[in-house]
C-alpha positions in Angstrom: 23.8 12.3 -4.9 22.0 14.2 -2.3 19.6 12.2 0.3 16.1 11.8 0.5 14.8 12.3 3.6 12.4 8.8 3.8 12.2 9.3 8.1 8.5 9.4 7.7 8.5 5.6 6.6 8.9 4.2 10.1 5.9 5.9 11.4 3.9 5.0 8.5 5.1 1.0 8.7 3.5 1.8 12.3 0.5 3.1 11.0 -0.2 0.6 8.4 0.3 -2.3 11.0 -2.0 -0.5 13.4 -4.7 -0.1 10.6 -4.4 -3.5 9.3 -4.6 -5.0 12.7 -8.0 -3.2 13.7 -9.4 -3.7 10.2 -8.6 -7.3 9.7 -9.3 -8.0 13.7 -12.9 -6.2 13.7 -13.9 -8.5 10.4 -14.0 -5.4 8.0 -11.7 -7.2 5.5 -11.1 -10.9 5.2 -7.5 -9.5 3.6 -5.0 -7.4 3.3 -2.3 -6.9 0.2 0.5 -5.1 1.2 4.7 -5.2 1.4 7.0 -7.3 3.2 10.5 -7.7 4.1 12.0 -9.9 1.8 15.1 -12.2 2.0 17.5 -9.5 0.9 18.8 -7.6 3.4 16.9 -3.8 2.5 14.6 -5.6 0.2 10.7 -5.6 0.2 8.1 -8.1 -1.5 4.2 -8.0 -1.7 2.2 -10.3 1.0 -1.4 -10.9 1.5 -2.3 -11.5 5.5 -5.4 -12.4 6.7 -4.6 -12.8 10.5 -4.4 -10.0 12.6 -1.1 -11.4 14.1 0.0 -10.9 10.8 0.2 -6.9 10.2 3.4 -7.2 12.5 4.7 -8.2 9.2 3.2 -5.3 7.1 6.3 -2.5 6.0 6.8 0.5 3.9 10.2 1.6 2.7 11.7 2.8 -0.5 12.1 -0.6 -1.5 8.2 -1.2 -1.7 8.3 -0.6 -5.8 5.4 -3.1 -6.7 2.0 -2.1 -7.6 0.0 -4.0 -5.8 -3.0 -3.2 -7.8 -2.1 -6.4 -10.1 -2.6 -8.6 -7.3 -6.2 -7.7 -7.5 -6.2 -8.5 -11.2 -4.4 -11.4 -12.1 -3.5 -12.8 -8.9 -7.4 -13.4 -8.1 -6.6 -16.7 -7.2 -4.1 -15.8 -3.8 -6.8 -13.1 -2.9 -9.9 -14.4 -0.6 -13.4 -14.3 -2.7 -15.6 -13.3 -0.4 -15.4 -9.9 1.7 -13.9 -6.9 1.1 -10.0 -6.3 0.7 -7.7 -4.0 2.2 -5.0 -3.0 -0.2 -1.9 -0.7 0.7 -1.4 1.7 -2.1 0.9 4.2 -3.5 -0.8 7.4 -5.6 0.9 5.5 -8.9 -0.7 2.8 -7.4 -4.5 4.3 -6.8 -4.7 5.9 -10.4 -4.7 2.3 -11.2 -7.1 1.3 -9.0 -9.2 3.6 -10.1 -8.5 3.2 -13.6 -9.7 -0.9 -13.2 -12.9 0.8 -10.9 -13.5 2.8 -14.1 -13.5 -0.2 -16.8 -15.6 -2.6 -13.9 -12.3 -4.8 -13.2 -13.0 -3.7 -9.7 -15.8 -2.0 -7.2 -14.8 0.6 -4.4 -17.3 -0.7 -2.2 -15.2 -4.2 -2.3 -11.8 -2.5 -1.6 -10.4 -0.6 1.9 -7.9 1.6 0.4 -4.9 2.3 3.2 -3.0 5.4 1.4 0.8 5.8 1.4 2.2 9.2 1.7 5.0 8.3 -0.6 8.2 10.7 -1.3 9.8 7.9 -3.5 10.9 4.4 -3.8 14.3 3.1 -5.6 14.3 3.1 -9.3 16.3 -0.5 -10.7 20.0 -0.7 -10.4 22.9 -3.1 -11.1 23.7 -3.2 -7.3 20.5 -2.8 -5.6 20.8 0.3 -3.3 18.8 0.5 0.0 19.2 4.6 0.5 16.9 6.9 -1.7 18.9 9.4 -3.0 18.3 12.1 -6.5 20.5 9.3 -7.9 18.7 6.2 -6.6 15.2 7.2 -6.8 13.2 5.5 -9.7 12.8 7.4 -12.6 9.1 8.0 -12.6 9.0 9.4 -9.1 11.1 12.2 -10.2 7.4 13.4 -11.9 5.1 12.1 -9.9 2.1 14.4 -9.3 0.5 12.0 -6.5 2.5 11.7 -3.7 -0.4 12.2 -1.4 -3.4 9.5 -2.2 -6.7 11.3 -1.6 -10.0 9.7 -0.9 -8.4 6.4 0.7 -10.1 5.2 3.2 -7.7 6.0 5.5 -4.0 7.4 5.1 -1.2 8.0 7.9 -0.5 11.3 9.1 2.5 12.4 7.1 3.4 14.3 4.6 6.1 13.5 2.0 9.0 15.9 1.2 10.4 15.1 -2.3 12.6 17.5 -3.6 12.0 19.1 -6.9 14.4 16.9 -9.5 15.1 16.6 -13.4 12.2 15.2 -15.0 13.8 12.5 -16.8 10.9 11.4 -19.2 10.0 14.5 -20.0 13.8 14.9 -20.6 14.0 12.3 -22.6 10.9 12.2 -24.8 11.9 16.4 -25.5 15.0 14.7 -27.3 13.1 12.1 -28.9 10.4 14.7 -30.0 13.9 16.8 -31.5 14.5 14.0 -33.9 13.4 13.1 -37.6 10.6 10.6 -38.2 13.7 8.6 -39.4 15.7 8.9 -36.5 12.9 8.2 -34.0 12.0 5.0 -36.5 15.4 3.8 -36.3 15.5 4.5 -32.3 12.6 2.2 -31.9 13.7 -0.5 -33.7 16.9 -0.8 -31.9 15.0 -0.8 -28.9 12.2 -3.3 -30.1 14.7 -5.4 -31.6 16.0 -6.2 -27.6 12.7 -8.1 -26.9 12.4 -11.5 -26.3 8.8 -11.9 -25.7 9.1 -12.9 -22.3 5.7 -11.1 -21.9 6.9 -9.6 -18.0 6.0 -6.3 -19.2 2.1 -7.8 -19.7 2.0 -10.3 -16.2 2.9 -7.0 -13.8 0.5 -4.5 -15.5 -2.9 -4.3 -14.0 -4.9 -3.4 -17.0 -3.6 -6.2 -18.9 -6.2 -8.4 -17.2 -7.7 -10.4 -20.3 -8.0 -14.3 -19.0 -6.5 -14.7 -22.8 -4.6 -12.0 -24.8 -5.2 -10.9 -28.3 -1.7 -11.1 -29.1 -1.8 -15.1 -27.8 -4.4 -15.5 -30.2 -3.7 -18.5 -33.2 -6.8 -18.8 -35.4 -7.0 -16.1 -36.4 -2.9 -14.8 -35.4 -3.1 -10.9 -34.7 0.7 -10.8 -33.4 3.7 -13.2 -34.1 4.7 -14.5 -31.0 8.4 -15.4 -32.1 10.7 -12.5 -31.0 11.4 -11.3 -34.5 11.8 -8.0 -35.5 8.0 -7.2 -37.4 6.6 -9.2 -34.3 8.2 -7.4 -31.7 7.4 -4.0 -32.9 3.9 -5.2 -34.0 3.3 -6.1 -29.6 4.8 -3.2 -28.2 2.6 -1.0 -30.6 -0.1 -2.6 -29.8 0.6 -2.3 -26.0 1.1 0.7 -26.3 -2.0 1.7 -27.7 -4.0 -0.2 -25.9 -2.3 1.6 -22.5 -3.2 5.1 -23.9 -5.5 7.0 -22.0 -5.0 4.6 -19.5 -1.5 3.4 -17.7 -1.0 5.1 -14.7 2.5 5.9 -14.4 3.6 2.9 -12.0 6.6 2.2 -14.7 6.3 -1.7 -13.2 7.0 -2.8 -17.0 9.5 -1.1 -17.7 11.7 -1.9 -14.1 10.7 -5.9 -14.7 12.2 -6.0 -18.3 15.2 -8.1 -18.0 16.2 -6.3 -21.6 16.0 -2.9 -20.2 14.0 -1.7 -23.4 12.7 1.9 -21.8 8.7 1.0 -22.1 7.4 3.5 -19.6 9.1 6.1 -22.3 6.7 4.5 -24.9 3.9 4.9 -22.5 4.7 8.6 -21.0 4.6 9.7 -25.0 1.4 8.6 -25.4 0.4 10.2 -22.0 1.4 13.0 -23.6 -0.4 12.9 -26.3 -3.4 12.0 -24.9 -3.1 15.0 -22.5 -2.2 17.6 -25.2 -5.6 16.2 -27.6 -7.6 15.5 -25.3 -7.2 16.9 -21.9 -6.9 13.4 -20.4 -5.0 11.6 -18.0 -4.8 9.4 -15.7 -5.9 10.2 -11.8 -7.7 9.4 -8.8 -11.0 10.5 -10.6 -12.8 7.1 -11.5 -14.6 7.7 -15.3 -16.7 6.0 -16.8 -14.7 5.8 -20.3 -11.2 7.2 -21.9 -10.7 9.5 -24.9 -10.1 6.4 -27.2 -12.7 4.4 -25.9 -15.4 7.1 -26.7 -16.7 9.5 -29.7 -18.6 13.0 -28.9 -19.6 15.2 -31.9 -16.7 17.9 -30.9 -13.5 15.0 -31.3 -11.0 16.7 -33.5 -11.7 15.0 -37.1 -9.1 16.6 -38.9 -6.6 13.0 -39.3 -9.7 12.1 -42.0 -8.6 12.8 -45.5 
C-alpha cells in the first residue's frame, strides 16, 4: 500500500478556521456545518458552530467522509432559519449541493460555500485506519473527477495530488456488465436479500428529502416494508431509479450499510447509463431538470414497441 500524500490537510484545517472565523465574526453567516474531531482517536464527525470562538474546532482530514450536504436537508431542524449558512464541502459534496440548488431544495444566495481541495478520505474498514493509502482510500475517490470544487465562494490555496489508481467501480460494473441477464439477476438477489430495511441508506442521502417517503406509504402500500425478498428488491429499485440522473457520487449509502450490500455499485450503473443515453451527469453545473425528469422531441424512442 503506497501513501497518500494528505500534508496539505493541515494548512487547509488552518484555512477553514481562519475563513469560518471572519465569516461567522463579521455576521455574514449565522452558521457554519463543517467536521470535527470526534471521540476516536483519528476520527472526524460533522458540527455546526455559530460562535466565532468556535472555528478553533473546525478540521479537515481523511477522516472527514460525511456529506454534509444532508445536514441542509434533513437536519433542518439543528441548522439556524434565518441567515445565510456556511457549509464546508467536498467536490462529491458540491455536485450535491448543486443537485438540491437545481430541484429548489436549496438557494445559492442562502449558502457560503468554503471548498475543500480534497485528494481523498478513508473508504470503511474493519479496523478503522487513520493513514490514506491506495489501500485505505474509499472506493469512490479512486474515480473522483472533482477534487478541486470550483465556484465556492472561497477555497484554500492547495492543490490535491491523488495518484492515478484502479477504478474500482468501473472495475467492477465491467464484470457485472460480462455476465448473463441470469447471472446479474441472481447477483442482485443475493445482495438484496442482505437488507434489513433499516432505511440508513435513505437518512444520509441528501436527495432523499421527502418529509414522508413513498415507500412509507400504507393506503395505498407502493413498497413492503418488511425485509422480505420481493420488498427488498422492489426499494432498492426504486431508489435506484429515483437516484438516476441525480446521486452525486458521495457513496454515503453505501459506507453506512451495516449489511455491506454494494449500493453506490447500483448507483454508478445507472450513472452510466444515464451518461452513455443521455450525455448527463452529475456536476457543479446547477440545471434546471434531469434527463428523466424531462421529454424533448429528439429523446431516443426506440424502447416503444
Amino acid at each position: 500500500m503506497t501513501p497518500i500524500d494528505t500534508s496539505i490537510y493541515a494548512a487547509i484545517t488552518d484555512a477553514i478556521q481562519t475563513e469560518a472565523g471572519r465569516i461567522l465574526s463579521e455576521g455574514q453567516v449565522t452558521a457554519v456545518v463543517g467536521y470535527a474531531a470526534a471521540r476516536r482517536k483519528g476520527s472526524a464527525q460533522p458540527i455546526v458552530i455559530s460562535n466565532p470562538d468556535d472555528a478553533q474546532k473546525l478540521i479537515f482530514t481523511a477522516a472527514c467522509v460525511n456529506n454534509l450536504a444532508v445536514y441542509l436537508t434533513k437536519a433542518k431542524k439543528e441548522i439556524p432559519k434565518t441567515g445565510k449558512i456556511g457549509i464546508v464541502v467536498k467536490g462529491c459534496d458540491l455536485k450535491a449541493l448543486s443537485g438540491l440548488m437545481g430541484e429548489s431544495q436549496l438557494k445559492r444566495e442562502d449558502l457560503y460555500l468554503i471548498g475543500v481541495p480534497c485528494a481523498g478520505v478513508l473508504g470503511s474498514t474493519v479496523q478503522p485506519a487513520t493513514e490514506l493509502t491506495t489501500g485505505t482510500i474509499a472506493a469512490k475517490c479512486t474515480e473522483c473527477d472533482a477534487h478541486l470544487p470550483t465556484g465556492c465562494d472561497f477555497v484554500p490555496n492547495q492543490t490535491p495530488i491523488t495518484p492515478e489508481l484502479e477504478q474500482k467501480y468501473a472495475v467492477e460494473i465491467a464484470r457485472l456488465e460480462a455476465l448473463t441477464p441470469a447471472e446479474r439477476w441472481a447477483y442482485w438477489q443475493e445482495q438484496f436479500s442482505k437488507c434489513i430495511k433499516c432505511y440508513a441508506c435513505r437518512q444520509v442521502c441528501p436527495f432523499c428529502f421527502c418529509e414522508q417517503c413513498l415507500c412509507d406509504r400504507n393506503k395505498p402500500q407502493m413498497v413492503e416494508t418488511t425485509p422480505r425478498p420481493a420488498g427488498n428488491t422492489a426499494w432498492h429499485i426504486v431508489r435506484a431509479m429515483h437516484l438516476a440522473g441525480r446521486c452525486a457520487g458521495c457513496a454515503e449509502c453505501e459506507r453506512v450499510c451495516p449489511m455491506d450490500i454494494p449500493l453506490n455499485l447500483l448507483n454508478r450503473k445507472m450513472a452510466k447509463e444515464l451518461k452513455e443515453l443521455y450525455d448527463h451527469e452529475a456536476s457543479f453545473e446547477v440545471l434546471d431538470k434531469g434527463p428523466l425528469t424531462m421529454f424533448t422531441d429528439k429523446d431516443d424512442q426506440s424502447f416503444i414497441k
